[in-house]
C-alpha positions as CSV (number, residue, x, y, z in Angstrom):
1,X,165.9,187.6,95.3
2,X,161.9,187.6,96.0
3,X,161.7,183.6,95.4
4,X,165.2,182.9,97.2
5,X,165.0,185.5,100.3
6,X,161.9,186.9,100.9
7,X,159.4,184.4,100.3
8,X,161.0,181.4,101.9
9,X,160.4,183.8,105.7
10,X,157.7,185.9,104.6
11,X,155.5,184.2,101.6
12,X,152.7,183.6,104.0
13,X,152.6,186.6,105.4
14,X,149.7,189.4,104.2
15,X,151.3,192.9,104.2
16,X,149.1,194.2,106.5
17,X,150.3,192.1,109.6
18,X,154.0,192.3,108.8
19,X,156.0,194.1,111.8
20,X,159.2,195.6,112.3
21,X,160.4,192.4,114.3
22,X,159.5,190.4,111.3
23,X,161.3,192.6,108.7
24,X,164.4,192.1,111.5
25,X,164.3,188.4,111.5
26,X,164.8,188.4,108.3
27,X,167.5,190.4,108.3
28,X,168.7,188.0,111.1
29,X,168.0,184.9,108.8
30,X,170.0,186.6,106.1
31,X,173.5,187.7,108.2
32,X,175.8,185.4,106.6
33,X,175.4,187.4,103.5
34,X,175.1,190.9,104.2
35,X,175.5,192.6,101.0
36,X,172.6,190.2,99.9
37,X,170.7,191.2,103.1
38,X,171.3,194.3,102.3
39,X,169.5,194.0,98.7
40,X,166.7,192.2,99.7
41,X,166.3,194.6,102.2
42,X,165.9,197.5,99.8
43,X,163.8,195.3,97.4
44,X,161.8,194.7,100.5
45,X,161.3,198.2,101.7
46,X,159.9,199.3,98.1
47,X,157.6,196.2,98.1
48,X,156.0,198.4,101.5
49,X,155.9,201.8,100.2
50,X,154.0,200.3,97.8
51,X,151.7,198.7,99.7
52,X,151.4,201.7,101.3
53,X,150.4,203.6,98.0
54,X,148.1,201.0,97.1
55,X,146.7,200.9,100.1
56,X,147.2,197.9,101.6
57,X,148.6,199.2,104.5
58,X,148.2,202.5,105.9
59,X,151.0,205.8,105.2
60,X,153.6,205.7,107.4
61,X,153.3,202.2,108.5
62,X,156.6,200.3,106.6
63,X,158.3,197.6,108.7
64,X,161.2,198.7,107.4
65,X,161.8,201.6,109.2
66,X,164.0,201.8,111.5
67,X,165.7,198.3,110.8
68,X,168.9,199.1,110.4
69,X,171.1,197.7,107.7
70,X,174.3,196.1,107.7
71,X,177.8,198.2,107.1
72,X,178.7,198.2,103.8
73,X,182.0,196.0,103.3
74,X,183.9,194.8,100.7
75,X,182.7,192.1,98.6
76,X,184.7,189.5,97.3
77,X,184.2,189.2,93.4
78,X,185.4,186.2,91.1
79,X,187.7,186.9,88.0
80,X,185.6,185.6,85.5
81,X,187.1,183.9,81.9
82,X,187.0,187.0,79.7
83,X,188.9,189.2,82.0
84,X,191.6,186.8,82.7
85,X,192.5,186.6,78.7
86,X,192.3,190.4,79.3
87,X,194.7,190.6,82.0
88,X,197.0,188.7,80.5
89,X,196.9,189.7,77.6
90,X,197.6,192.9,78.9
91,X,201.0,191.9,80.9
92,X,202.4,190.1,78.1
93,X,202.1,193.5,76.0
94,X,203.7,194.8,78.7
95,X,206.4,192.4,78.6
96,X,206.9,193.4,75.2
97,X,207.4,196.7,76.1
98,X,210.3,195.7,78.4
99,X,208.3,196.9,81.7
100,X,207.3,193.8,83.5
101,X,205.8,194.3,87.3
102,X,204.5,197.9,86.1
């Protein structure tokens, strides 16, 4: 997530000069994929606090704040190969049982 979304805006950026309107760019960048915004946002927000506790930046100052995130929505997940067999493994036992369409 750091090599594919943050670094490709930000990598030459020091911490200390990074803004708000920066960290919402990114965000911008990033809309077609919200949920993965949304992730790189919190990974991204956790990379300042610490920068904050290691002082290289000063409390208080994360350009995160006050970005707002996007909406949580629902996210379209793939069947992958193992659950498949498991599905239908599943309906034909069910078949077998004489309730098909349970």
């Amino acid at each position: 997530m750091i090599d594919r979304c943050i670094i490709p805006i930000m990598g030459r950026m020091r911490a200390q000069y990074v803004k708000r309107p920066d960290v919402a760019a990114l965000m911008k960048k990033l809309a077609y994929k919200q949920a993965e915004a949304n992730r790189t946002f919190g990974v991204l927000r956790k990379m300042f606090n610490l920068a904050e506790v290691w002082g290289l930046r000063p409390d208080g100052t994360n350009p995160c704040r006050h970005v707002p995130m996007y909406p949580p929505g629902k996210e379209t997940r793939l069947i992958v190969d193992d659950e498949l067999v498991r599905i239908f493994r599943q309906l034909e036992t069910l078949e077998a049982e004489g309730r098909p369409g349970t």
